[in-house]
PDB file of N, CA, C and O in Angstrom, chain B, residues numbered from 101:
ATOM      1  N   UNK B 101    -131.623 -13.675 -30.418  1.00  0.00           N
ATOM      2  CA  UNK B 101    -131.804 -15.017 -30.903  1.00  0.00           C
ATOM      3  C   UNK B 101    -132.861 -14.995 -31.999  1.00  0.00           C
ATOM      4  O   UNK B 101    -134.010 -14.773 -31.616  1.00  0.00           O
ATOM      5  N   UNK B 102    -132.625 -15.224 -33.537  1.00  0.00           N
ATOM      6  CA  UNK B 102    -133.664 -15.199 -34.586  1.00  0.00           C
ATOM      7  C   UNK B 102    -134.537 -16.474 -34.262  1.00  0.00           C
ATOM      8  O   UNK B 102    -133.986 -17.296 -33.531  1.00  0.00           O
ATOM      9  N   UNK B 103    -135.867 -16.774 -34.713  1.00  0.00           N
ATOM     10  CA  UNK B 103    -136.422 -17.842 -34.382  1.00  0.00           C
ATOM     11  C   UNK B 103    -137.202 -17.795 -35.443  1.00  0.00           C
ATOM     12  O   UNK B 103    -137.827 -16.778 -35.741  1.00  0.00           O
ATOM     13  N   UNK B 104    -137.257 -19.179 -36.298  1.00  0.00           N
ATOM     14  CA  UNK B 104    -137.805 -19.294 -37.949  1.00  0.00           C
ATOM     15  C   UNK B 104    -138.881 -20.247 -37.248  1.00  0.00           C
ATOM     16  O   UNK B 104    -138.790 -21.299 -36.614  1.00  0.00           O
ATOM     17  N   UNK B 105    -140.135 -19.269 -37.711  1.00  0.00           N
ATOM     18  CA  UNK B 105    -141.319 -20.269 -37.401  1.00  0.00           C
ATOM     19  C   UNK B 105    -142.151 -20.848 -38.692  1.00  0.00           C
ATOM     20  O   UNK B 105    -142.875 -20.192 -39.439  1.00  0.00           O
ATOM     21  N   UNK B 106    -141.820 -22.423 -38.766  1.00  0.00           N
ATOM     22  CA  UNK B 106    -142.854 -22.933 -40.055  1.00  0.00           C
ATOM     23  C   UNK B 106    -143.685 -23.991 -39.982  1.00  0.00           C
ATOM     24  O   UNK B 106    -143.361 -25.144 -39.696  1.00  0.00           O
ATOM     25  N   UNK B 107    -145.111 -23.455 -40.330  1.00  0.00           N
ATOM     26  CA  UNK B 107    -146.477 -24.369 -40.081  1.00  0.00           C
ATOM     27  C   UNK B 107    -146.544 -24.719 -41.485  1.00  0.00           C
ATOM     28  O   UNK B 107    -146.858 -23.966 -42.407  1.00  0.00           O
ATOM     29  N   UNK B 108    -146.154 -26.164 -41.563  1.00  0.00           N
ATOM     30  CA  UNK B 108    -146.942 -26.566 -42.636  1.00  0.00           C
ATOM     31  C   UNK B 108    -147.996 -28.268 -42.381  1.00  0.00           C
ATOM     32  O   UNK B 108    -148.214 -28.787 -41.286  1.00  0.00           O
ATOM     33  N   UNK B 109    -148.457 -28.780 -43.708  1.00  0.00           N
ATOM     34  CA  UNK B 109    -149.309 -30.061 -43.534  1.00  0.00           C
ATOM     35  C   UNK B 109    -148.456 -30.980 -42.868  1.00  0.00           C
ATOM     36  O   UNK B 109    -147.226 -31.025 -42.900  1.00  0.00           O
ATOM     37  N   UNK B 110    -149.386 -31.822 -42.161  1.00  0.00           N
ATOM     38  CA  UNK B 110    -148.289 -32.673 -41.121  1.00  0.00           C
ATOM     39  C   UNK B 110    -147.989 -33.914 -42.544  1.00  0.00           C
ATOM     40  O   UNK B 110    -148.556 -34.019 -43.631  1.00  0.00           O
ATOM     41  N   UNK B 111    -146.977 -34.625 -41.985  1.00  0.00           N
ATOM     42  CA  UNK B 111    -147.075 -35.556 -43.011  1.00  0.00           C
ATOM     43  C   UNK B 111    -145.382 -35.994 -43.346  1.00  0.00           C
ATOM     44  O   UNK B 111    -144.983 -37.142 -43.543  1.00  0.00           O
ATOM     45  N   UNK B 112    -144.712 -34.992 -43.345  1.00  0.00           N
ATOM     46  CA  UNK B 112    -143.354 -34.844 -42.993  1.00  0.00           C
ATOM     47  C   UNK B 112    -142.282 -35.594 -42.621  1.00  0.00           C
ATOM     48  O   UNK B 112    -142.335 -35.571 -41.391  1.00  0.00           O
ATOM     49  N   UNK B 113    -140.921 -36.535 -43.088  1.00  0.00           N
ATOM     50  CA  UNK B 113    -140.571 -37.267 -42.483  1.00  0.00           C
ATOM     51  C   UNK B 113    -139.516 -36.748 -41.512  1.00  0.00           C
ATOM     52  O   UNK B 113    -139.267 -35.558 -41.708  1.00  0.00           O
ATOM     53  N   UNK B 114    -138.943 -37.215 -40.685  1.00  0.00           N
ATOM     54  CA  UNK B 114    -138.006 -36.421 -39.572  1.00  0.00           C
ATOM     55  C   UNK B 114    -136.726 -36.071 -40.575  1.00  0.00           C
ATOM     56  O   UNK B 114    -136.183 -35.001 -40.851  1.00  0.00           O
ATOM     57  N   UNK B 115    -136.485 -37.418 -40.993  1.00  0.00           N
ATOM     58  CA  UNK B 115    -135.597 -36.634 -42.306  1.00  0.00           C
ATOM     59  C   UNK B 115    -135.766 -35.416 -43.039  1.00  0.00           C
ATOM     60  O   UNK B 115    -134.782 -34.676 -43.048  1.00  0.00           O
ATOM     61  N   UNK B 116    -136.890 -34.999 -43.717  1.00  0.00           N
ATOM     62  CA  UNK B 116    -137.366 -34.213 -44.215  1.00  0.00           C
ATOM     63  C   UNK B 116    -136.948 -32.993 -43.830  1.00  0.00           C
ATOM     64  O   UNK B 116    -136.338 -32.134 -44.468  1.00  0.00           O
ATOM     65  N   UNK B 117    -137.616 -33.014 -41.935  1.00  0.00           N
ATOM     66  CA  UNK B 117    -137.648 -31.820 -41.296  1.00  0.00           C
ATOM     67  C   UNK B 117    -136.050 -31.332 -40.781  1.00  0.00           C
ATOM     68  O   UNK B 117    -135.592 -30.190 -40.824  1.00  0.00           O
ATOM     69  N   UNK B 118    -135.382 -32.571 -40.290  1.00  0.00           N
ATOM     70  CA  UNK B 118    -134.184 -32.590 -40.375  1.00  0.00           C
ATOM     71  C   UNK B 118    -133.259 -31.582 -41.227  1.00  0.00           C
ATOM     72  O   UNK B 118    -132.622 -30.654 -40.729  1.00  0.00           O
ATOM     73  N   UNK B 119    -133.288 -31.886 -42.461  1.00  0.00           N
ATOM     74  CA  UNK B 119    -132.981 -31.060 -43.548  1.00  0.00           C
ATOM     75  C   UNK B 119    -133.491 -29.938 -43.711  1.00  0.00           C
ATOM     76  O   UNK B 119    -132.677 -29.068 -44.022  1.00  0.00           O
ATOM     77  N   UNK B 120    -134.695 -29.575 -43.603  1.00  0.00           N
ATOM     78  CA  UNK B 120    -135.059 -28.430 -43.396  1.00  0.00           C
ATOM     79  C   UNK B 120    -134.636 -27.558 -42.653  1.00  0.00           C
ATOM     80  O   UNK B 120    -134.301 -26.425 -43.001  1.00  0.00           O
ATOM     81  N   UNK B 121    -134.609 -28.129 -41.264  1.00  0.00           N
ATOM     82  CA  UNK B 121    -133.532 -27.126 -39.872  1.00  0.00           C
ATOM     83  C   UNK B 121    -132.360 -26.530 -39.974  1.00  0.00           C
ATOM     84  O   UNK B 121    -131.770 -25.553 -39.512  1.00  0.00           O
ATOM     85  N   UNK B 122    -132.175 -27.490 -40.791  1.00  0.00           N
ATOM     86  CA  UNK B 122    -130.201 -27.386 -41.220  1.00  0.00           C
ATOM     87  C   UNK B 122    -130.184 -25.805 -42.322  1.00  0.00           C
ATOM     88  O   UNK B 122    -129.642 -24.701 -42.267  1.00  0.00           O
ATOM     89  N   UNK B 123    -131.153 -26.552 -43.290  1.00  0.00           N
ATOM     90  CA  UNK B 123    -131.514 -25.317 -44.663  1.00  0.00           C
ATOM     91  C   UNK B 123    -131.630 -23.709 -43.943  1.00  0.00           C
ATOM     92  O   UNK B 123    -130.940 -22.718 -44.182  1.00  0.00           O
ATOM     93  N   UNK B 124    -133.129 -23.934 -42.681  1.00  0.00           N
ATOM     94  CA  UNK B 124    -132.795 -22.594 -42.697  1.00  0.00           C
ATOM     95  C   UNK B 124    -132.086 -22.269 -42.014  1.00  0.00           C
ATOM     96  O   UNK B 124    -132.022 -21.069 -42.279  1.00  0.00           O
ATOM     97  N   UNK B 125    -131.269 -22.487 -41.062  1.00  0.00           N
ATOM     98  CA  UNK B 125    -130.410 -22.564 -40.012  1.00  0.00           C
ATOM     99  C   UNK B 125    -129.209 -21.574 -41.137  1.00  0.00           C
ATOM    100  O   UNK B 125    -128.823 -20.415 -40.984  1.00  0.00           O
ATOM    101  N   UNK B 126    -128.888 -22.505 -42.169  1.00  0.00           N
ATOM    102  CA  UNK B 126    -127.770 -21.978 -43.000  1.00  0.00           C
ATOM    103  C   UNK B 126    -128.187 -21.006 -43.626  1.00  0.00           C
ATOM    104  O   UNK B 126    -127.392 -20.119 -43.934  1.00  0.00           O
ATOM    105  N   UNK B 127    -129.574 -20.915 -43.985  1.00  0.00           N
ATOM    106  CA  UNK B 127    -129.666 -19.381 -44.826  1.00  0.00           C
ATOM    107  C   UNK B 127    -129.834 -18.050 -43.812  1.00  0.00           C
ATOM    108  O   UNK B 127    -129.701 -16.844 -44.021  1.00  0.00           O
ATOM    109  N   UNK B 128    -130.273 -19.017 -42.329  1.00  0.00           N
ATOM    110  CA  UNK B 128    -130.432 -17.243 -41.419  1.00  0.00           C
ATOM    111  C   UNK B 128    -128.844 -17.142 -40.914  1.00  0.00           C
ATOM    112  O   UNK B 128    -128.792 -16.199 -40.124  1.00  0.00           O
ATOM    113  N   UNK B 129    -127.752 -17.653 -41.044  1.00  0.00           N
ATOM    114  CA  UNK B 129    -126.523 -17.384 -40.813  1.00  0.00           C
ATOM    115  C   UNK B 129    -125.678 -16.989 -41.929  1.00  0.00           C
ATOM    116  O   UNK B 129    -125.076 -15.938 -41.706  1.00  0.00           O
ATOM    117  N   UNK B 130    -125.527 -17.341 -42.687  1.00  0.00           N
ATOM    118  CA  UNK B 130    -125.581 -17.041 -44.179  1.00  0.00           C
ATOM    119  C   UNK B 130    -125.920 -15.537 -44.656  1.00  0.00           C
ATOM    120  O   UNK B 130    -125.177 -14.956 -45.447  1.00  0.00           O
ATOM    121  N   UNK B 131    -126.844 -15.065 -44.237  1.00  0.00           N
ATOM    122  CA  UNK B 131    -127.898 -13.823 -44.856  1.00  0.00           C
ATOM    123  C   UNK B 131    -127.663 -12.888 -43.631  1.00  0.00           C
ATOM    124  O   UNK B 131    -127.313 -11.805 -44.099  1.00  0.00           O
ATOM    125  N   UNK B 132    -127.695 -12.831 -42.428  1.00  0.00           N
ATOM    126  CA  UNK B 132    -127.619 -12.127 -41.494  1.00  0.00           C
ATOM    127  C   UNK B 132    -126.499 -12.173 -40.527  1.00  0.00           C
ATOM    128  O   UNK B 132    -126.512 -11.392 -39.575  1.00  0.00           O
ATOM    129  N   UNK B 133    -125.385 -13.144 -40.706  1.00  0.00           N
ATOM    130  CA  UNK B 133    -124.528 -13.425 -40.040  1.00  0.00           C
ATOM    131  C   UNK B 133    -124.409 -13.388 -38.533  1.00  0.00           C
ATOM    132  O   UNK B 133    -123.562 -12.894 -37.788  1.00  0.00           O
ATOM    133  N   UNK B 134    -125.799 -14.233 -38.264  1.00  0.00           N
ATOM    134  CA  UNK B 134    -125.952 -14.452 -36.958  1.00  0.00           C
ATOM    135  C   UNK B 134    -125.268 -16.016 -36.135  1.00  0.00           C
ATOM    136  O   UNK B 134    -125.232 -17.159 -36.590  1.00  0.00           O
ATOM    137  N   UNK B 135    -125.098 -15.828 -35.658  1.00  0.00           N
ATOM    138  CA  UNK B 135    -124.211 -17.266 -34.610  1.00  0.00           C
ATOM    139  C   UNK B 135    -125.447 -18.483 -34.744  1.00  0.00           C
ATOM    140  O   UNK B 135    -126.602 -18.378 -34.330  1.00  0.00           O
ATOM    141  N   UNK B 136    -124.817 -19.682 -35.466  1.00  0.00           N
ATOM    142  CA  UNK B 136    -125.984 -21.137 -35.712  1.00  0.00           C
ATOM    143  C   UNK B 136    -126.332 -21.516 -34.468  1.00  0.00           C
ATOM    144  O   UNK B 136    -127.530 -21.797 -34.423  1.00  0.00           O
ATOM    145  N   UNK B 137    -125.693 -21.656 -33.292  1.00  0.00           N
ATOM    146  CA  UNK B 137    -126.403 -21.851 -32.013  1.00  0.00           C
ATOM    147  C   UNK B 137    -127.273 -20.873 -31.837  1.00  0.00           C
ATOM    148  O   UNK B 137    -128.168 -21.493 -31.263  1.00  0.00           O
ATOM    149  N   UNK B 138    -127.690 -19.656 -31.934  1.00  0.00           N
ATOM    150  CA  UNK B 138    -128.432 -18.408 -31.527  1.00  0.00           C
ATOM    151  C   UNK B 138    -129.979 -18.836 -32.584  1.00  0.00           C
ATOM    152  O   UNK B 138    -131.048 -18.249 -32.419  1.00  0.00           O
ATOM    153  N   UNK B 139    -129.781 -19.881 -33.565  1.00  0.00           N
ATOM    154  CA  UNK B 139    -130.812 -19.783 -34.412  1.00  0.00           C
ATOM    155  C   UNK B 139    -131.918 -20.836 -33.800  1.00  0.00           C
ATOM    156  O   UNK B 139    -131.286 -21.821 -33.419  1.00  0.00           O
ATOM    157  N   UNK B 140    -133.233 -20.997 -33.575  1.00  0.00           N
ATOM    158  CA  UNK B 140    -133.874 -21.580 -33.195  1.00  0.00           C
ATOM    159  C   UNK B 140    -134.850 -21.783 -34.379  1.00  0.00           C
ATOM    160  O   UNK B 140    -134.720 -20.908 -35.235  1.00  0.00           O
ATOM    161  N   UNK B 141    -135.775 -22.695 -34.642  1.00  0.00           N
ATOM    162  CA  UNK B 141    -136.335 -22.973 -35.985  1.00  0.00           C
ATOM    163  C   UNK B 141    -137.545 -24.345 -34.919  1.00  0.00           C
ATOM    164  O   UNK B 141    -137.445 -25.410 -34.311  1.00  0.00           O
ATOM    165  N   UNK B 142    -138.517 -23.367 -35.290  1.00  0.00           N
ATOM    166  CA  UNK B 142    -139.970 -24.223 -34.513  1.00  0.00           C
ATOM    167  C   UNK B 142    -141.040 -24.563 -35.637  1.00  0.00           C
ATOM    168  O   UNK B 142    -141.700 -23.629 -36.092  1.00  0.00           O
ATOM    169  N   UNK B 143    -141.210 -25.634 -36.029  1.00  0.00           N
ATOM    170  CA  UNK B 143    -142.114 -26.487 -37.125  1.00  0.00           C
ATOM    171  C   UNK B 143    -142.987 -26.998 -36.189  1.00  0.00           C
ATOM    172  O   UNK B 143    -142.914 -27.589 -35.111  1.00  0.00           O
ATOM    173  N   UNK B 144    -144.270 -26.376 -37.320  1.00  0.00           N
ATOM    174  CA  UNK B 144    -145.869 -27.286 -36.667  1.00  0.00           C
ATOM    175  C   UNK B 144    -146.228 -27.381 -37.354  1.00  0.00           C
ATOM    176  O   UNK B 144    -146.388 -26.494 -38.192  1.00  0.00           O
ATOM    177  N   UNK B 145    -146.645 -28.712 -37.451  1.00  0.00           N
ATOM    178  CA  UNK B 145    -147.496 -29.615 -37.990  1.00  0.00           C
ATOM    179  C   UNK B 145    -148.538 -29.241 -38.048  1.00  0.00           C
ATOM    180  O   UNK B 145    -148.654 -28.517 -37.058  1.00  0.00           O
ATOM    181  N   UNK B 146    -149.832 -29.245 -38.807  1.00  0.00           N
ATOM    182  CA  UNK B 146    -150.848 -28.913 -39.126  1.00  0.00           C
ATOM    183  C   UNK B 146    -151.884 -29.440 -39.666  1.00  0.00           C
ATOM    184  O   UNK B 146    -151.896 -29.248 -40.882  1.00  0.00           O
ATOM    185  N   UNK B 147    -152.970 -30.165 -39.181  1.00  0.00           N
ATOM    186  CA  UNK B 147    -153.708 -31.336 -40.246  1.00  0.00           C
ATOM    187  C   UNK B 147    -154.151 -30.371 -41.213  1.00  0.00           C
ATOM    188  O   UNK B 147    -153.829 -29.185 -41.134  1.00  0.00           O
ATOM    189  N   UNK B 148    -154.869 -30.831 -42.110  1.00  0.00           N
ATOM    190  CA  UNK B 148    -154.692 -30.200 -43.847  1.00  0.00           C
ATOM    191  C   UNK B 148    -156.561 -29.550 -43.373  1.00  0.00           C
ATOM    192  O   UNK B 148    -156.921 -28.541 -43.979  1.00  0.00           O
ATOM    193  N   UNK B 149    -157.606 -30.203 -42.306  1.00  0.00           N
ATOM    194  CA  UNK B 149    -158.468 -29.874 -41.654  1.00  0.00           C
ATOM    195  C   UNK B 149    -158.689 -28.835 -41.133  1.00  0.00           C
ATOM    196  O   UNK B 149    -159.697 -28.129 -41.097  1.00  0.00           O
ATOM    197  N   UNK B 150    -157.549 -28.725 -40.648  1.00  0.00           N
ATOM    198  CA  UNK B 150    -157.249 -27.256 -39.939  1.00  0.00           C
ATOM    199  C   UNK B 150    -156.732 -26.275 -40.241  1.00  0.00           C
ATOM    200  O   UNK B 150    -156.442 -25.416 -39.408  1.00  0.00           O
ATOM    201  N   UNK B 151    -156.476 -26.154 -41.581  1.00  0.00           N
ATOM    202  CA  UNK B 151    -156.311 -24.745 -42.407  1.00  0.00           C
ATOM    203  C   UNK B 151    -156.764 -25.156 -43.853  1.00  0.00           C
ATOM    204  O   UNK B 151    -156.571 -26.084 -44.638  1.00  0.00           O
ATOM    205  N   UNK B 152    -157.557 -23.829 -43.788  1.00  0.00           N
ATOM    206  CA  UNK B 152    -158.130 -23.236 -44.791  1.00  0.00           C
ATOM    207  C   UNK B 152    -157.647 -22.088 -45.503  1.00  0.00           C
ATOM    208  O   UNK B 152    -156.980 -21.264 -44.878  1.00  0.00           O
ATOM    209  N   UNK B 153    -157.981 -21.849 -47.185  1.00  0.00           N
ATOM    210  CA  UNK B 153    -157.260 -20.799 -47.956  1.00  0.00           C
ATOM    211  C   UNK B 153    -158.040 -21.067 -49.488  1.00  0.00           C
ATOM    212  O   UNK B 153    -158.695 -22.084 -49.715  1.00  0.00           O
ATOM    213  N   UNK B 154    -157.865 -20.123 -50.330  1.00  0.00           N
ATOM    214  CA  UNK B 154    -158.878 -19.533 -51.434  1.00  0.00           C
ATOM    215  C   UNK B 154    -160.499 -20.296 -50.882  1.00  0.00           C
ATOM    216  O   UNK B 154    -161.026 -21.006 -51.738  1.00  0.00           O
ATOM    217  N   UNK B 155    -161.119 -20.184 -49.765  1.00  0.00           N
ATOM    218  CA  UNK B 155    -161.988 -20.509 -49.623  1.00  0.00           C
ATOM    219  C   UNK B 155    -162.655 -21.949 -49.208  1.00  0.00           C
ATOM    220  O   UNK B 155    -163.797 -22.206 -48.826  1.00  0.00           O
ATOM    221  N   UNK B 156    -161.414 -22.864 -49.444  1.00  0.00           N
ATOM    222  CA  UNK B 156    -161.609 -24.057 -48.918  1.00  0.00           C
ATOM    223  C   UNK B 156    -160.918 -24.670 -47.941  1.00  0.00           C
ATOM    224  O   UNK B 156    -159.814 -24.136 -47.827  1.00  0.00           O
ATOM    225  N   UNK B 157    -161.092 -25.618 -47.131  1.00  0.00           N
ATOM    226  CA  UNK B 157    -160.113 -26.199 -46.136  1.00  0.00           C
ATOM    227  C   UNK B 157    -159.055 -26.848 -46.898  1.00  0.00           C
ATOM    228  O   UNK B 157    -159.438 -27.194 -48.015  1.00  0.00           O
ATOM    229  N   UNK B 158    -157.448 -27.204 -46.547  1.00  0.00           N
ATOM    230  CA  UNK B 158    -156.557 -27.895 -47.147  1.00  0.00           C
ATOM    231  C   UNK B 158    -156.981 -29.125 -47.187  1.00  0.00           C
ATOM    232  O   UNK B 158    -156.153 -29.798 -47.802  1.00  0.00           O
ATOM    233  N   UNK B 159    -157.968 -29.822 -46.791  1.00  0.00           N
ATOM    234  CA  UNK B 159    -158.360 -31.484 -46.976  1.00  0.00           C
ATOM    235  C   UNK B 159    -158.861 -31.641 -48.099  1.00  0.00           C
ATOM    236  O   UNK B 159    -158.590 -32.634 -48.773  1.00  0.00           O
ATOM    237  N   UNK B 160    -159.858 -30.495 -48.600  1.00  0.00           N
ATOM    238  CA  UNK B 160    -160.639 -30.421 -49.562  1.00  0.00           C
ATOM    239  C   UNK B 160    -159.724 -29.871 -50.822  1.00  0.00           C
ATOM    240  O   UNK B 160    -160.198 -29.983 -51.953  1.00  0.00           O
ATOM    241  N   UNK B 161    -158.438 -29.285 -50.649  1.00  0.00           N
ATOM    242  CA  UNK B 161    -158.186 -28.956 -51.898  1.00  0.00           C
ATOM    243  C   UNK B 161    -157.076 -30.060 -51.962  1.00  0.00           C
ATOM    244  O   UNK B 161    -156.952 -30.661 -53.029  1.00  0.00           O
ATOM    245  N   UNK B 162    -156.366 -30.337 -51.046  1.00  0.00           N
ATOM    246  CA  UNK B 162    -155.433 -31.372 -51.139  1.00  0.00           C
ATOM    247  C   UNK B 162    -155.816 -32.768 -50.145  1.00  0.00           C
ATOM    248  O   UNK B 162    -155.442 -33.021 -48.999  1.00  0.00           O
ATOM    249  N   UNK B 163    -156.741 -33.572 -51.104  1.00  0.00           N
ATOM    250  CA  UNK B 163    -156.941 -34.922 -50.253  1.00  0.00           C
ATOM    251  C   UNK B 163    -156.060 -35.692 -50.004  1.00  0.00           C
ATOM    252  O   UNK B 163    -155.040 -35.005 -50.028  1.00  0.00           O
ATOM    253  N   UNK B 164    -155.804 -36.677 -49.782  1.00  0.00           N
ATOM    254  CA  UNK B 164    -155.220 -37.981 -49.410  1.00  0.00           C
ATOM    255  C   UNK B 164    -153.603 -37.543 -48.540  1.00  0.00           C
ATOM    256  O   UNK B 164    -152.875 -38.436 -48.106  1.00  0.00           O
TER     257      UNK B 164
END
């Protein structure tokens, strides 16, 4: 069973993520010709507080 794990900033609409599931769903069946039920795809949310990168937290480089 492949399992696509993606953390990004929360903020996201279900639509959004919706589409997203579908996206990679179709590119890991697509690319590896694995069975779309076998694909699992786990999104976390992440306040922009709680990760940091080139040295700053994501709040501070991306406010609002």
């Amino acid at each position: 069973m492949p399992i696509i794990r993606v953390e990004m900033f929360k903020g996201r609409s279900r639509e959004q993520k919706r589409e997203l599931v579908e996206a990679l769903t179709d590119a890991m069946v697509n690319t590896t010709g694995a069975s779309r039920d076998a694909v699992w795809v786990v999104l976390s949310d992440v306040e922009k507080e709680d990760w940091g990168f080139g040295g700053k937290l994501g709040v501070d480089k991306y406010p609002g």
